[in-house]
C-alpha positions in Angstrom: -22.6 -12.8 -26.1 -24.2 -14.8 -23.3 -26.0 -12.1 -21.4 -23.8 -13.3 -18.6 -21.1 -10.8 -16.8 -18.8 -13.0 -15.6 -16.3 -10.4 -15.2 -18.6 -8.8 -12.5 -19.1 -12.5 -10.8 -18.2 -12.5 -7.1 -16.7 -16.3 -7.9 -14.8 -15.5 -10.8 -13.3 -12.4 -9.1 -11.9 -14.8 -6.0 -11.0 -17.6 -8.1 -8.6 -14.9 -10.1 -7.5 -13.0 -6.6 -6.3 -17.1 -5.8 -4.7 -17.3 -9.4 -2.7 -13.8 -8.4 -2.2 -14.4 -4.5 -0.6 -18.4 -5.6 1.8 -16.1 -8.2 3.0 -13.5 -6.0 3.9 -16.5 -3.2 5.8 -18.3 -5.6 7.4 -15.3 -7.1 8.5 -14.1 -3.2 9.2 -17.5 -2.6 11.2 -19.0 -5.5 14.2 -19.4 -2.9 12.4 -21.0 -0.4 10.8 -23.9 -2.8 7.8 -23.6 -0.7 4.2 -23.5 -1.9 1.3 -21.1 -0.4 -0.1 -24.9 1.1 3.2 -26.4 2.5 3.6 -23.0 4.2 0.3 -23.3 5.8 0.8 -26.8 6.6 4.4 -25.9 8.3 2.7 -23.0 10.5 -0.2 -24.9 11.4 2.2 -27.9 12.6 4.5 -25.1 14.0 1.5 -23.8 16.5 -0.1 -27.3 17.0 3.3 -29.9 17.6 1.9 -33.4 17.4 -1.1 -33.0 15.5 -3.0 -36.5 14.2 -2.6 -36.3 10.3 -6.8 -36.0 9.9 -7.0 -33.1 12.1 -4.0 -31.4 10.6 -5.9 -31.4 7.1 -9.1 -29.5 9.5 -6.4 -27.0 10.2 -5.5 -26.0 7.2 -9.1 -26.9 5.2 -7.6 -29.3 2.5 -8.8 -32.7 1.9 -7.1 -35.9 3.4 -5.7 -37.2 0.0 -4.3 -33.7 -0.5 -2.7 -33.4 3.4 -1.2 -37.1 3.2 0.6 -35.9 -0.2 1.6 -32.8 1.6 3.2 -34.4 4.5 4.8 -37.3 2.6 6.4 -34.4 0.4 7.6 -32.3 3.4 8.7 -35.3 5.3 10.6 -36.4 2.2 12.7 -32.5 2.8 13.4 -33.6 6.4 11.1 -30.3 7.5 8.7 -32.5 9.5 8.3 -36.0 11.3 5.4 -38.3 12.0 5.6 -40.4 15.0 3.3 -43.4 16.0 1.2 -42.1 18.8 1.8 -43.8 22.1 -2.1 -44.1 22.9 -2.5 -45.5 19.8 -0.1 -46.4 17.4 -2.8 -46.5 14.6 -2.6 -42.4 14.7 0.1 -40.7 13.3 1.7 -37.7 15.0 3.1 -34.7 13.2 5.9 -32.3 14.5 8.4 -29.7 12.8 12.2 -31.0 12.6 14.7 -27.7 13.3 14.6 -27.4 9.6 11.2 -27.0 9.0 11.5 -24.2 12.0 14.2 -22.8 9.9 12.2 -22.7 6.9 9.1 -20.3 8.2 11.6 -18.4 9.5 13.3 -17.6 6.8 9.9 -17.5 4.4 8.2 -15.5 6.6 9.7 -12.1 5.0 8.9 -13.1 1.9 5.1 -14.1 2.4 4.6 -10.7 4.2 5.8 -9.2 1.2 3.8 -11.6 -0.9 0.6 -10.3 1.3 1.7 -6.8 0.9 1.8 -6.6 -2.7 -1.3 -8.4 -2.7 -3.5 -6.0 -0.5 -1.3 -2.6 -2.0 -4.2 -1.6 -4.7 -6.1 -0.9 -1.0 -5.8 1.7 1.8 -5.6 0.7 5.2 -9.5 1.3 5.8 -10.0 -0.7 2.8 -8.0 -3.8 3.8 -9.5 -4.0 7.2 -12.9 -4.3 5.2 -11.9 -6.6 2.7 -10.6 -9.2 5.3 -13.2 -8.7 7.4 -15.5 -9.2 4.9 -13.2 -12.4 3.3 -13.4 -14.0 6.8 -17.5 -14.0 6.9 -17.4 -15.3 3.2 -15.1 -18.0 4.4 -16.9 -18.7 7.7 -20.2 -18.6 7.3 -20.0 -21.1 3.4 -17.6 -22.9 5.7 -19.9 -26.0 5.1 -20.0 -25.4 1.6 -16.6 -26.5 1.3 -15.4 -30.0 -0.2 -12.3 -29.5 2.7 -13.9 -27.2 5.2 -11.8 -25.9 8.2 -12.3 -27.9 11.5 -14.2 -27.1 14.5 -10.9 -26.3 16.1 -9.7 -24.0 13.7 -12.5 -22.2 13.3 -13.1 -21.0 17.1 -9.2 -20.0 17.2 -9.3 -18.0 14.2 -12.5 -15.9 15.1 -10.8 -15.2 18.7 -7.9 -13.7 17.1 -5.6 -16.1 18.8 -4.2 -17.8 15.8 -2.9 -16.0 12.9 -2.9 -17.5 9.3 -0.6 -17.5 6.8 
């Protein structure tokens, strides 16, 4: 033995809650073909039409390499469309088509349940804690990050204005 408890490490325990959480989503999701990032992507174009590709990846905290393979996947399903911004043609902007709209819709039952059976080992008292306690983790190693979420994101989420997926 190594003398180390991994099974006790706060790391190893959230890197196996992401393992579970990305297995329950595809399991609730399987009609859908939708992965726990293209749904966050979808919302996060859904509550900001016309966001630049860059800030987009911000939004969601995933690198640029990751978002531009994201996009180019979802445009490729019709569910969004990138536009040449006026201002600056350079920029690329990013709205939902009617299907993409379509899709949330129709996925959001399914990730609630996904969350629900997620969170259902805890009582109510016990979820509130845990997310609260989640969101500090999140927030406050937010720099830590090699994609962390943007300024933007950030101030919307603590005011409670924005939900996440």
């Amino acid at each position: 033995m190594t003398g180390i408890a991994i099974y006790d490490m706060p790391g190893h325990l959230i890197r196996r809650c992401q393992q579970i959480a990305v297995a329950l989503f595809l399991d609730e999701c399987a009609g859908h073909n939708l992965t726990p990032v293209q749904f966050a992507v979808l919302c996060a174009i859904a509550e900001s039409p016309g966001v630049e590709q860059n800030a987009l990846a911000g939004l969601v905290a995933i690198d640029r390499s990751t978002i531009g393979d994201v996009v180019s996947r979802l445009e490729g399903r019709a569910l969004l469309l990138r536009e040449a911004d006026p201002a600056d043609r350079r920029l690329k902007r990013i709205r939902l088509t009617a299907g993409g709209l379509r899709l949330i819709d129709a996925a959001r039952p399914a990730v609630e349940r996904t969350q629900a059976r997620l969170l259902a080992p805890l009582d109510a008292d016990e979820r509130r804690i845990f997310l609260t306690c989640l969101a500090r983790i999140a927030d406050v190693n937010n720099a830590a990050s090699r994609a962390p979420l943007g300024p933007a994101a950030r101030a919307t989420e603590t005011t409670g204005t924005r939900t996440t997926p």
